[in-house]
N, C-alpha and C positions, 0 to 999 in steps of 0.2 A: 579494507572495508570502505565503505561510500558515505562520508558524515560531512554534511556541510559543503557539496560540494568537490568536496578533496579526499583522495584517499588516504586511509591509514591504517598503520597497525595496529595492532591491539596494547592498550598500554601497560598490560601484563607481560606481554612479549609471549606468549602461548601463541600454539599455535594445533591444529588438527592435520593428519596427513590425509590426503585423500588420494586413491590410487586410480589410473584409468585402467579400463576392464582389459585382460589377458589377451583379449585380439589386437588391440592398438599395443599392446606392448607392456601393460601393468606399471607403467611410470608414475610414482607417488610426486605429490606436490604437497608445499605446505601453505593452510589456511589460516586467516589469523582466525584465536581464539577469543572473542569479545569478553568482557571482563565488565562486571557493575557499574564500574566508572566508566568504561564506555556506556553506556546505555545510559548514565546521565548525562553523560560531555551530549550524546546525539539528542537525545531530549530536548538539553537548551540551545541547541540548533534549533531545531524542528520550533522550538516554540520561536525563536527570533525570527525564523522567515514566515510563520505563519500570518502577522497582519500586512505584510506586505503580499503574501500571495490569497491572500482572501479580499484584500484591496483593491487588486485586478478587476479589470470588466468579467463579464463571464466570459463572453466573445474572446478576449485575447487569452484567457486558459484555454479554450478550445484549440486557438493558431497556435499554442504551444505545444498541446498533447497532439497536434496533425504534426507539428513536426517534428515530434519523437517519435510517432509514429516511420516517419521517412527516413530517421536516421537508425531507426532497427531494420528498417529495408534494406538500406544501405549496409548492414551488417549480417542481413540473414545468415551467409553462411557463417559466420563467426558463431553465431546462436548456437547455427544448428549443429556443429564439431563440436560447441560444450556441452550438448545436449547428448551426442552420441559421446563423450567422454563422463559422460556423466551416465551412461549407461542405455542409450535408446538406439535403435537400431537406426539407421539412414533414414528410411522412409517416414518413421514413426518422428523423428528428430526436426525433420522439414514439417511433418503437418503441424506440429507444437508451435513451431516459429512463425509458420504461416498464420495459426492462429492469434497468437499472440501481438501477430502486427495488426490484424484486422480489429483484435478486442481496442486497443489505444485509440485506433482511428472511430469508433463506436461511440468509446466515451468523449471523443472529442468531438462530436456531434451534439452529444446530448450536453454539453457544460452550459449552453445558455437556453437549454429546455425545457429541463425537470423543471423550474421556478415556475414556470406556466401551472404544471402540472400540480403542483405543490400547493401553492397560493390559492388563497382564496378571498370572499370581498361575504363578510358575516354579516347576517341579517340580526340586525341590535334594535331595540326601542328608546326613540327619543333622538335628537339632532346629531347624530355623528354618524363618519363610516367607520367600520370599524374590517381591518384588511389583517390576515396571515400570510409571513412570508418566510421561506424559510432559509438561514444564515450557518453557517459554518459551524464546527462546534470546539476546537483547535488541535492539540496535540493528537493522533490517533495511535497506539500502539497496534503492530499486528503481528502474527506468530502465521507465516504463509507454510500452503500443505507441502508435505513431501514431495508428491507428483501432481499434478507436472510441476516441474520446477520452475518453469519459466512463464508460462500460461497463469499458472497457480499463482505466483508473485505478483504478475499484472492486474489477474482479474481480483486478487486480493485490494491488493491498491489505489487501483486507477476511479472507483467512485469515490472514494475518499479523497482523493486530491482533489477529483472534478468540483467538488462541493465545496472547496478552500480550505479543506482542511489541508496540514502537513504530519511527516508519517515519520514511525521510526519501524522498521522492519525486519524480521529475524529469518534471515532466508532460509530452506531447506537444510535438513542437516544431511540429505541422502545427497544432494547434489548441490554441496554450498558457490561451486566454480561457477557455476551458470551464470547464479545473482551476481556476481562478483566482473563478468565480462556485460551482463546488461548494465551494474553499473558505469562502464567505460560510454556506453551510447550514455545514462543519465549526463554524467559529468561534462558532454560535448555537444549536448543538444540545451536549447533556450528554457529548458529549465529550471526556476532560479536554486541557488545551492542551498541544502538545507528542506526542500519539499520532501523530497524522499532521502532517507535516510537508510542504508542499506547495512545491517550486521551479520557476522556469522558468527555458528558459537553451540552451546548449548541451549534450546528451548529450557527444559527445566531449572538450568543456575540463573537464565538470564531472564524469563518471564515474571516473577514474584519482584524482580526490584524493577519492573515496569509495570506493573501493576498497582505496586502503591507508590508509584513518583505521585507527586504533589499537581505538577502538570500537566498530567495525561488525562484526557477527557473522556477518553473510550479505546476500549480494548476490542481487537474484532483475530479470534483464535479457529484456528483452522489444525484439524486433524491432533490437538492434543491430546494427551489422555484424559479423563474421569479426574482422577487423583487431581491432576494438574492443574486442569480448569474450576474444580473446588478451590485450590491453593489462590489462583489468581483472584476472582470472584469474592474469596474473604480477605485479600490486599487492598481489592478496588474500593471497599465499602470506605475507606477511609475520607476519599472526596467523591464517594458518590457517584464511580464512574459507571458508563454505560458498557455492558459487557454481552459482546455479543459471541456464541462457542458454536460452530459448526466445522459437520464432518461428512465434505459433500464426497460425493462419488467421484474418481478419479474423470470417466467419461462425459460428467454433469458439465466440467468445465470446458468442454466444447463445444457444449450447445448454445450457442451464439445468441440466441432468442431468450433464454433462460439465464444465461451468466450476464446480459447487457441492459438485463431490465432498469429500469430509474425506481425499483426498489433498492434496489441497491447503494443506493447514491441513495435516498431515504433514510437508511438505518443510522446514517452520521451526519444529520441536522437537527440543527436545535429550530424549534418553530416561535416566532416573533408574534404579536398580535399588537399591533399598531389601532389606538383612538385618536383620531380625530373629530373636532366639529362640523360642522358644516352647514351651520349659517343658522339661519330661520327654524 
């Protein structure tokens, strides 16, 4: 798993086998199994690099996520062989990767934009300006869809970083190997260690004690169950956190126009409203 930068195991020592499909040969491999003390050890990551990567220009998160973008280029076929080991046929395996490089380079456009779009300069009575702008909001936990795996993980994440938040991430349980070689691009590309935090594991054992950590600000849940997202949802009330549950359509996530909106990068800022004087 991907925490901080470094990988590790699980410090249960569990672990999941995951088998590749009867055509490549049905070769099982073993996953680490994340454990609650994981998902706090990655938490106080995720919170220690957050004011330093929310401290950034916006500009240089952008040079960052371009070039994470170049360094999954640089790895497409590695992608798309976990993708087809993870069960997608050739063709299907490259459009996902291909996608998923273009979704990085999208939001790496938009990291010193949305503020434009966001802000605003409030019409107030009496000598002040009075200006909304909108800032980070820090830890985000996320529970990324089944499919795509690798699409699905990005476009889960990647407005949430773009905004300075930092993440702790519970990848696929149908295709945990994916997250786990995209982590090898995280760990080797200029991003700093500890923004993305990558786990594999169970959704259900491991979602409720990242619901009620103390430092998670927002929860953003992707293709859980009912039951589940109830369970989370009465965790998070504890600080209040912002809990966002959807269950998009598997094809929803390719629609480039739809999945790269700067709402999305909306749902995880807090909005600031600044008084000043201004004279006379």
């Amino acid at each position: 798993m991907l925490v901080g930068g470094q990988f590790v195991r699980s410090e249960s020592g569990r672990y999941i086998q995951v088998a590749d499909p009867m055509s490549l040969g049905g070769t099982k491999e073993n996953v680490p199994w994340a454990s609650r003390k994981d998902v706090r050890d990655a938490v106080v990551v995720a919170r220690g690099a957050w004011e330093g990567w929310s401290g950034r220009t916006a500009y240089n998160r952008g040079q960052i996520l371009y070039r994470l973008a170049e360094m999954l280029e640089a790895r497409q076929g590695e992608l798309a062989r976990a993708l087809e080991r993870g069960g997608l046929d050739a063709s299907r395996a490259a459009t996902e990767t291909a996608a998923a490089i273009d979704r990085v380079v999208s939001y790496a456009g938009w990291a010193d934009k949305y503020q434009s779009l966001f802000s605003s300069l409030n019409p107030v009575a009496g000598p002040h300006f009075n200006f909304t702008v909108p800032e980070s909001m820090g830890v985000v936990g996320v529970v990324s869809p089944a499919r795509p795996a690798l699409l699905g993980l990005l476009g889960a994440v990647l407005p949430i970083i773009t905004a300075g938040n930092t993440v702790v991430v519970l990848a696929s349980e149908e295709d945990p190997r994916t997250a786990l070689v995209l982590g090898e691009a995280l760990a080797t590309s200029d991003l700093p260690g500890g923004v993305i935090n990558v786990l594999t594991g169970r959704a259900a054992e491991l979602l409720p004690h990242l619901a009620k950590h103390m430092e998670v600000a927002a929860l953003d849940l992707h293709g859980v169950t009912p039951e589940l997202a109830r369970k989370a949802e009465e965790a998070a009330i504890v600080n209040v956190k912002r809990v966002r549950t959807r269950s998009i359509d598997e094809a929803a996530w390719f629609d480039a126009d739809g999945a790269t909106s700067p709402r999305w990068i909306e749902r995880f800022v807090e909005m600031k409203t600044i008084w000043h004087p201004s004279g006379a």
